[in-house]
N, C-alpha and C positions, 0 to 999 in steps of 0.2 A: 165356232158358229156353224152349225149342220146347214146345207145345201137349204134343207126344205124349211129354214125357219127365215131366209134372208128373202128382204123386200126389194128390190132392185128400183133404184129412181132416177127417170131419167128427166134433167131440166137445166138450164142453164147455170155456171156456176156466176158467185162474184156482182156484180151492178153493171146492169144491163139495160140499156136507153127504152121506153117503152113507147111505141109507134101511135096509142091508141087513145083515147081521154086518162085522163089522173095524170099519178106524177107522171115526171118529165123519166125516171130511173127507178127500179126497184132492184132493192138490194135481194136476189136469190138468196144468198147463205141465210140470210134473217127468217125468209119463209120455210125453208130446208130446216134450219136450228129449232124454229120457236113452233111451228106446223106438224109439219111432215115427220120428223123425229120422232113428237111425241103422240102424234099420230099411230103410226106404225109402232111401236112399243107397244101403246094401248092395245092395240090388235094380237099383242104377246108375237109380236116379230121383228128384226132385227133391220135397222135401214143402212142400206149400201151405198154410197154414191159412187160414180162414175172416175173421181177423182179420188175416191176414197181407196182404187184396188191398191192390191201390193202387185206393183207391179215396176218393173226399173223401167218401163218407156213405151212398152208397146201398148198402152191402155186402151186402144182400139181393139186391139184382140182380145183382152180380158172384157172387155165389154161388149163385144160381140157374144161370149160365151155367157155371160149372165143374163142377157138380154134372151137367148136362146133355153137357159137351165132354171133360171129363176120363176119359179113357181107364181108368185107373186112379182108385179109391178106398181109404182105411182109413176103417173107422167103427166107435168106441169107443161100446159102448151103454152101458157103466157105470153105474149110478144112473137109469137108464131116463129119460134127458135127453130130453124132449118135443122141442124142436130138433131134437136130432140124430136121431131117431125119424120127424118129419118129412121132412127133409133126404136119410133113407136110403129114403122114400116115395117121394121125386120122383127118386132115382138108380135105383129098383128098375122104375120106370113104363117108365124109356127106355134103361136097360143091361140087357142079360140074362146080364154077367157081370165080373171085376174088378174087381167091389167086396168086400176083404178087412174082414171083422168082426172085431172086439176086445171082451173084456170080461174085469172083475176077476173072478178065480177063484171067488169066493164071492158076487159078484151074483146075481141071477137072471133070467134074461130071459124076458121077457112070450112067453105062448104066441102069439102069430102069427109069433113070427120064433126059438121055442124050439126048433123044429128044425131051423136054418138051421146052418152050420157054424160056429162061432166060435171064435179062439183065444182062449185065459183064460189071463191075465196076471197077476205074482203082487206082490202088496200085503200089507205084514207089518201087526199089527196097530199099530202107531205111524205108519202111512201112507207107511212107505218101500215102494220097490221092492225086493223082496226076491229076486228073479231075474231079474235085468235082462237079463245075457250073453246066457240061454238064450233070453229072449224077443225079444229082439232078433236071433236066430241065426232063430228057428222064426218070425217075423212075416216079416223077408226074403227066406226060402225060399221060405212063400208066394205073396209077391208078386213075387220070381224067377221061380215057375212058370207061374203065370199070364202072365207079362212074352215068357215064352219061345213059349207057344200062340198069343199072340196076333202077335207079330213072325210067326211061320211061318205062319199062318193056319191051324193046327190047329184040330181039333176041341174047345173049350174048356166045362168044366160049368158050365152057366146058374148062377146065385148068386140069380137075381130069383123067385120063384116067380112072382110078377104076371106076369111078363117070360114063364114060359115057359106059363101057364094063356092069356095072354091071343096068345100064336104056335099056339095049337092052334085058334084061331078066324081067323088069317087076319093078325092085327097081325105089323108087323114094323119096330115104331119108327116115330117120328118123321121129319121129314126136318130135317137141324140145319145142311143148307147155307146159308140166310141167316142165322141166329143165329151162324155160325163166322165169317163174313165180316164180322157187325156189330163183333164179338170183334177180328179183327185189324184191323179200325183204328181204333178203339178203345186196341189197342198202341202202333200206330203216332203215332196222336194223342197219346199220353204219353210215347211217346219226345221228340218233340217239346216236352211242357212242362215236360219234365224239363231241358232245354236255357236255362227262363228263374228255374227254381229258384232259384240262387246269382246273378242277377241282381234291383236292386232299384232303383225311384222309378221315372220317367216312362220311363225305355228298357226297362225291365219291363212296364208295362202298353202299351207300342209295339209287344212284343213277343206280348204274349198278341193284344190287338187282331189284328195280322199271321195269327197260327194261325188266330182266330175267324172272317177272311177263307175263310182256304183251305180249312177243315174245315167250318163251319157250314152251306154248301147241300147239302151229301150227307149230316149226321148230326143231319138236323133232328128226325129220330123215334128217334134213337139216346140214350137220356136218361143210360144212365152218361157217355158223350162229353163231354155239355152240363153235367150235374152236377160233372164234371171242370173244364171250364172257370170254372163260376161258382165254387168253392171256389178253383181257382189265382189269378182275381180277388180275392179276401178276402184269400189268400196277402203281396199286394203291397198293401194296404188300397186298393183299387179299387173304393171302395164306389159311385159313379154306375156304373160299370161292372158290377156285378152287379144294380142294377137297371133298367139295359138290358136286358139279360142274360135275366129273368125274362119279359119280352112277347115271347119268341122262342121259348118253350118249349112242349111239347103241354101240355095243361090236366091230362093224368094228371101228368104231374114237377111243373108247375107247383102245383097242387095239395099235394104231398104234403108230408110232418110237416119234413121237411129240406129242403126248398127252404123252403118261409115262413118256418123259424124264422132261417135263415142271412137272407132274406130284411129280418124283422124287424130284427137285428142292422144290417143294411148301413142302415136307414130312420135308425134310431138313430145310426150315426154320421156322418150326414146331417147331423144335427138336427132329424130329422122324427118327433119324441119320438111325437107324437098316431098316425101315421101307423101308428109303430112299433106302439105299444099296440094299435091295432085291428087289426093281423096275427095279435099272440100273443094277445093274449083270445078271438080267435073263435077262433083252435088250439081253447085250452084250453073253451070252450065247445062247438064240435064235437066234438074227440076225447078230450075229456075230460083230466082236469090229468094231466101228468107234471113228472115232477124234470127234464128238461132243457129243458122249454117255461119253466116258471117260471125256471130262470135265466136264458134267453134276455131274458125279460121284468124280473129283475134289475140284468139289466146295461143295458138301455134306460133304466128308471128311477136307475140309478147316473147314467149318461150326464146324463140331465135333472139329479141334484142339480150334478154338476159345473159344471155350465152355470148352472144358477139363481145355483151360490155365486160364479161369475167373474161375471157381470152384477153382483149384489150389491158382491163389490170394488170395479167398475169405477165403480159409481155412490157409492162409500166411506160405504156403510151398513153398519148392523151387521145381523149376520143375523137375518132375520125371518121371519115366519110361511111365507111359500112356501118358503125353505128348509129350514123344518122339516118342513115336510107332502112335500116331494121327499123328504126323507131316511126319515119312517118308511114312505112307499111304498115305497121301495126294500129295506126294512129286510123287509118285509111279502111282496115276493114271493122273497128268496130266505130265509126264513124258512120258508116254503110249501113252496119245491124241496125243504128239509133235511128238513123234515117227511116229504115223502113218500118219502125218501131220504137217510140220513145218510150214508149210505156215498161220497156224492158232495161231493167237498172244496171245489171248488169255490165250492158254494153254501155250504157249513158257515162257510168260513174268508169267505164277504163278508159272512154274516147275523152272525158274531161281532163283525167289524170298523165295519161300520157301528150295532151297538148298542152300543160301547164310544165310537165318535164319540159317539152320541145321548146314553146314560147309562151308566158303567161298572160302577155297583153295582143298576144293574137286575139282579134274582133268576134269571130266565130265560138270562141274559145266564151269569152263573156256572152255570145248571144245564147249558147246553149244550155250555161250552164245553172242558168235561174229554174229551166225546163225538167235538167235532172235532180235539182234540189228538190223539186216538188216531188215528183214523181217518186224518188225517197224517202221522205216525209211521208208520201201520201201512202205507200207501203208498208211503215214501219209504224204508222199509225193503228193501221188493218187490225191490227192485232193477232195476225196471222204469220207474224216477221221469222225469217229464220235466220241461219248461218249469211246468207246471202244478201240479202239484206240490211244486217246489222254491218254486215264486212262495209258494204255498200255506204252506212252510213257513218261508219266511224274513217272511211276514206276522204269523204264531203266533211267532215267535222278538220279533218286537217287539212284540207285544202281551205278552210273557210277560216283557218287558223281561229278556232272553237275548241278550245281546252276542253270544257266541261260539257259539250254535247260528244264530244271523242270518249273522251271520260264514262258517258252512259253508255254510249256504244259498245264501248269496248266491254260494260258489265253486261249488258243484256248478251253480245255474240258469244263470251265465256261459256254461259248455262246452253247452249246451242247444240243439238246434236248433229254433227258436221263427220265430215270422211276427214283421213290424217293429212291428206293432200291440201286441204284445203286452208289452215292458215298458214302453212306456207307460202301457197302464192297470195294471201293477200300481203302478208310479211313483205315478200318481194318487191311488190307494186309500192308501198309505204316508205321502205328502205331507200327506191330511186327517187319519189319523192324528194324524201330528205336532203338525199344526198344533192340534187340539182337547187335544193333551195339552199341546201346549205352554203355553195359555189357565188350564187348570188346575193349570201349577205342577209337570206329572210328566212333563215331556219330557226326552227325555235325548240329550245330544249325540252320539253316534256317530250316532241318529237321520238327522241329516243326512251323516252318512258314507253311509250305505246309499243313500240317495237319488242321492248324487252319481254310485254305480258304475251304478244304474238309468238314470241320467242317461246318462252313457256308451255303455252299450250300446245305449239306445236310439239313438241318433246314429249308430252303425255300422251300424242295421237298417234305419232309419228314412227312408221313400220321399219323395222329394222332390216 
């Protein structure tokens, strides 16, 4: 997709509560899908979203850069989305025009941008789209016309007020020729690691290594580049390799909230349990607790029980007090994550899992875990469900001792495109499971069915 045919949109993603008359929610992805898409096609351009970049994490920076190179923009203020209010700050600072506004018919938009031109789109009160044809007719016209001034180099109406207050003093943009440059190879570099994708084990990580050669003395201050390469390491479980990886970086990437926490993770499946912990504690000490710090630090602490109870086997003790205290640590930070966010399954479905190992008629244990079933369901519903997900709900299908919802589970996470890392640790999780129910008499044979197909496909992903 060439620079100058992409439409760059900026709006909220997912169902979003609406502040103002009509529904109570409108579902974005539905105006995005059924609107805006075919919208922008009609206009013979290509639409971007914000969660659409290729990008392993830093999707602020890559949307910083589109938002800055993007010829074209949509921007839905709907529900006065503080993001996308932002977002339409920093396109309005450095475009003085081709950026098309959107908004529901019945919103109201905040007076600094109330007298800006917007088309109002129409939402019935049950949160359908209730004139889709015509908006999607009068949205690509717009941006047809605009598409048409700017190919001819016509005289086109500024959209930015900033843009045109601040050209009566002399400004006249930025200059964005290094930032376009950083941009295209950047492409180029992930054309490239797109090439070791579908490849895995030691001629995978032969393979990225080879890129890290050719690209890393020219993109050594390019941080999506490097963030690129350290996630396609994780990609292939190349965990010495991404913390290589980390003493190469400017101390701005290196620093931030997604490199440590990826960072941590790789310490962890190291076996650098301590190391790990003192990466995501200072996070969460510096920038203060999040739901995806504390999983990160979950899954380090999962990682130490796993470890603790295989040394245990090996020395054929029964399990003892270090087992235990690994286990409610672990129990403890993603209990933390749920806390601060339930709507994150992840964490729901391992704080259920590991207090059903610990105690099954612990009180808590039953008060939360109606909370994560939904939340799973309501996920996997989406129809947007991935590896995570499915793992998510074929763990709740055995804990809910549900044969035949484990059963779909497990066919839908199959088709999944997942890292080789990752039915391993759900295998793990499943495995302890078992084995704790098994001790108490309530284990149930398919049990080790579902293991065996985990088994499986881990072997097919799984890097040598």
């Amino acid at each position: 997709m060439a620079e100058s045919d992409t439409c760059f949109v900026l709006m909220p993603f997912g169902r979003k509560a609406n502040p103002f008359p009509g529904p109570c929610q409108i579902n974005f992805d539905n105006v995005y899908e059924k609107v805006i898409v075919p919208a922008v096609k009609r206009a013979g351009l290509e639409p971007l979203r914000a969660d659409q970049e290729i990008s392993g994490g830093l999707i602020h920076l890559a949307m910083f850069e589109r938002l800055l190179l993007c010829k074209y923009a949509v921007a839905d203020l709907t529900t006065a989305n503080p993001n996308v209010y932002y977002e339409l700050g920093i396109r309005h600072a450095v475009r003085p025009w081709s950026t098309v506004l959107l908004c529901e018919k019945r919103s109201r938009l905040p007076f600094d941008v109330g007298d800006l031109r917007a088309y109002m789109y129409s939402i019935d009160d049950n949160g359908e789209l209730s004139n889709s044809d015509d908006d999607v007719g009068e949205i690509g016209r717009r941006l047809d016309d605009v598409k048409k001034k700017v190919e001819k180099d016509d005289e086109v109406t500024q959209d930015s007020p900033l843009f045109t207050l601040l050209t009566g003093h002399g400004y006249a943009g930025p200059d964005l020729t290094q930032l376009e440059a950083k941009m295209n190879d950047r492409a180029e570099f992930c054309k490239e690691l797109e090439t070791v994708r579908n490849v895995s084990g030691g001629k995978a990580v032969e393979m990225l290594q080879e890129i890290q050669k050719k690209y890393l003395p020219g993109t050594i201050d390019n941080a999506p580049v490097l963030f690129e390469l350290f996630m396609a390491y994780r990609r292939v479980a190349a965990w010495k390799e991404m913390v290589a990886l980390l003493g190469q970086m400017p101390p701005c990437l290196r620093k931030s909230v997604s490199v440590q926490e990826q960072y941590g993770m790789a310490l962890g499946r190291l076996g650098d349990f301590d190391g790990a912990e003192e990466v995501l504690n200072g996070l969460i000490d510096k920038r203060g607790p999040t739901a995806l710090t504390f999983c990160f630090l979950g899954v380090v602490r999962e990682l130490r029980l796993l470890k603790v109870r295989e040394n245990v086997k090996a020395g054929e003790k029964s399990e003892n007090v270090e087992v235990q205290g690994a286990l409610i640590n672990a129990i403890e930070a993603f209990r933390a994550a749920f806390k601060l966010d339930p709507r994150m399954i992840f964490a729901g479905i391992n704080a259920v899992a590991l207090m059903d190992v610990k105690d099954p008629s612990d009180q808590e244990l039953k008060d939360i875990l109606p909370v994560v079933r939904y939340f799973i369901h309501d996920a996997v519903d989406s129809g947007k469900a991935a590896f995570w997900e499915h793992s998510a709900a074929l763990e709740m299908s055995v804990l809910d001792n549900d044969k035949d919802r484990a059963a779909k589970a497990l066919d839908l996470l199959k088709s999944d495109e997942h890292e080789p890392w990752m039915p391993v640790s759900a295998l793990a999780i499943l495995s302890l499971i078992r084995e704790h129910r098994e001790k108490r008499g309530a284990g149930q044979p398919w049990y080790l069915e579902v293991e065996d197909a985990l088994q499986r496909l881990s072997q097919k992903t799984q890097p040598v």
